[in-house]
matplotlib code that plots the C-alpha trace (Angstrom):
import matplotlib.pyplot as plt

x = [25.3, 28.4, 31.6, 35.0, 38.1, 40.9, 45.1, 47.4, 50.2, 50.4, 52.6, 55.0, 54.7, 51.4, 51.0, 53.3, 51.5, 48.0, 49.3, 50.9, 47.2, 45.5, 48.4, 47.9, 43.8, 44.3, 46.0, 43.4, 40.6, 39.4, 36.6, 35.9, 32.5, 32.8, 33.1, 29.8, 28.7, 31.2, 29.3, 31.3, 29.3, 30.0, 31.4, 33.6, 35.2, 35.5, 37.6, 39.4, 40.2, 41.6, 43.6, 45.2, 46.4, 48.2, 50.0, 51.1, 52.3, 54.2, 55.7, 56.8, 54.2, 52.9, 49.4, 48.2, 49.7, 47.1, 44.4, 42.0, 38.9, 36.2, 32.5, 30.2, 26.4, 24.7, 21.3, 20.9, 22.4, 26.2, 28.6, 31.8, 34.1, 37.7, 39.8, 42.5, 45.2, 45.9, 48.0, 45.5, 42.6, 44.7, 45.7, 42.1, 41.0, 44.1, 42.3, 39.1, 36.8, 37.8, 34.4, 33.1, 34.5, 35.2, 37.9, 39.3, 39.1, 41.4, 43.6, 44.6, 44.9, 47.4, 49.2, 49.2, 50.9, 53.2, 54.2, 53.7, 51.3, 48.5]
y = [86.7, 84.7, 85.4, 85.1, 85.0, 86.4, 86.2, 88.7, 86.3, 82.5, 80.5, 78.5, 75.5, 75.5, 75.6, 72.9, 70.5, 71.1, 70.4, 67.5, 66.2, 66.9, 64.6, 61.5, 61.9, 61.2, 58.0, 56.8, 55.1, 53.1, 54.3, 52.4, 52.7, 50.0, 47.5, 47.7, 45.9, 42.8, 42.7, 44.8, 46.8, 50.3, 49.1, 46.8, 49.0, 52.1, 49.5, 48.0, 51.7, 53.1, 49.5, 49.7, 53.5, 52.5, 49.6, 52.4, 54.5, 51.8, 50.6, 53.9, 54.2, 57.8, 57.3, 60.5, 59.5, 56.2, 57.5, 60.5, 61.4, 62.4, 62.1, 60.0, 60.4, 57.2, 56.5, 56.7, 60.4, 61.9, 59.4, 59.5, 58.0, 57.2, 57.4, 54.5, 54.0, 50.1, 50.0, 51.7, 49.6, 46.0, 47.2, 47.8, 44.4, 42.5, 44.4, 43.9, 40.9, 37.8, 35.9, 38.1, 36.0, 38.6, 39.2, 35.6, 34.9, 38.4, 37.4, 33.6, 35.1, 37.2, 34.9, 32.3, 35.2, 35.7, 31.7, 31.5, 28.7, 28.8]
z = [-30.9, -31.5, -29.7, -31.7, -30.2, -31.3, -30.2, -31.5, -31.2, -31.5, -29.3, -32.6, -30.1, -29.5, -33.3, -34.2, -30.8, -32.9, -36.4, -35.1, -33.2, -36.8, -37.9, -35.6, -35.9, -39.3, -38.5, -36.1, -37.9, -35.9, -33.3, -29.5, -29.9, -33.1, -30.7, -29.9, -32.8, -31.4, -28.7, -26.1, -23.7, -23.2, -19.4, -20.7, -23.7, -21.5, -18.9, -22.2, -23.3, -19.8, -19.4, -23.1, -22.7, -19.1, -21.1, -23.9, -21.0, -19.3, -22.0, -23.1, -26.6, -26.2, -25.6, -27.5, -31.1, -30.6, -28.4, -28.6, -26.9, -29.1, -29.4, -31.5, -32.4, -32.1, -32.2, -29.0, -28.9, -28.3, -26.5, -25.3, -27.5, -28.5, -31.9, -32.0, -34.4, -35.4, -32.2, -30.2, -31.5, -31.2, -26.9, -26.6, -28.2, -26.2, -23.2, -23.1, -21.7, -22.8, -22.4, -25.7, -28.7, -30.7, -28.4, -27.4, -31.2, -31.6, -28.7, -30.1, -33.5, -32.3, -30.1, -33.2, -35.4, -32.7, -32.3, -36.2, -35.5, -38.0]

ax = plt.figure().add_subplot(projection="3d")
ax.plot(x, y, z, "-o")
ax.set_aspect("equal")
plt.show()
């Protein structure tokens, strides 16, 4: 037996807050769990992932609009994961452990852009 819930009345901002999510989700195409394959452990993205979204809070980014919590099927089963926009996914990146190239190669890249060194 299923069990369907139903409100008589909607809350308008409740309605706009989950059109708007639907609106950022589709913005974030980038997934945590990618960065697997770069050779991040799940340790070290989790810590990259909780790090990045405290730098988009202290610098004032709203951390939901870049960052959502979702889960992934892997072969290994259902994980925990995290949708990032190109902002999210680049904090995360600038972030995580430095000894994995990947992410040394990411972080001079960037700097480089920044200097406009190539």
């Amino acid at each position: 037996m299923e069990l369907s819930i139903y409100k008589g009345a909607y809350d308008i901002a409740d309605t706009v807050q989950n059109f708007m999510n639907v609106y950022y989700a589709t913005h974030m195409n980038y997934l945590a769990s990618a960065l697997l394959t770069k050779g991040l452990s799940p340790e070290q993205i989790n810590k990259a992932v909780s790090v990045a979204i405290k730098v988009a809070n202290t610098s004032g980014i709203e951390a939901y609009k870049h960052f959502l919590p979702v889960f992934s099927g892997l072969r290994e089963g259902v994980i925990q994961d995290c949708k990032l926009s190109h902002l999210g996914y680049g904090l995360v990146l600038m972030n995580a452990d430095p000894s994995v190239s990947a992410v040394s190669e990411f972080q001079v890249d960037v700097l480089r852009d920044f200097l406009n060194e190539d």
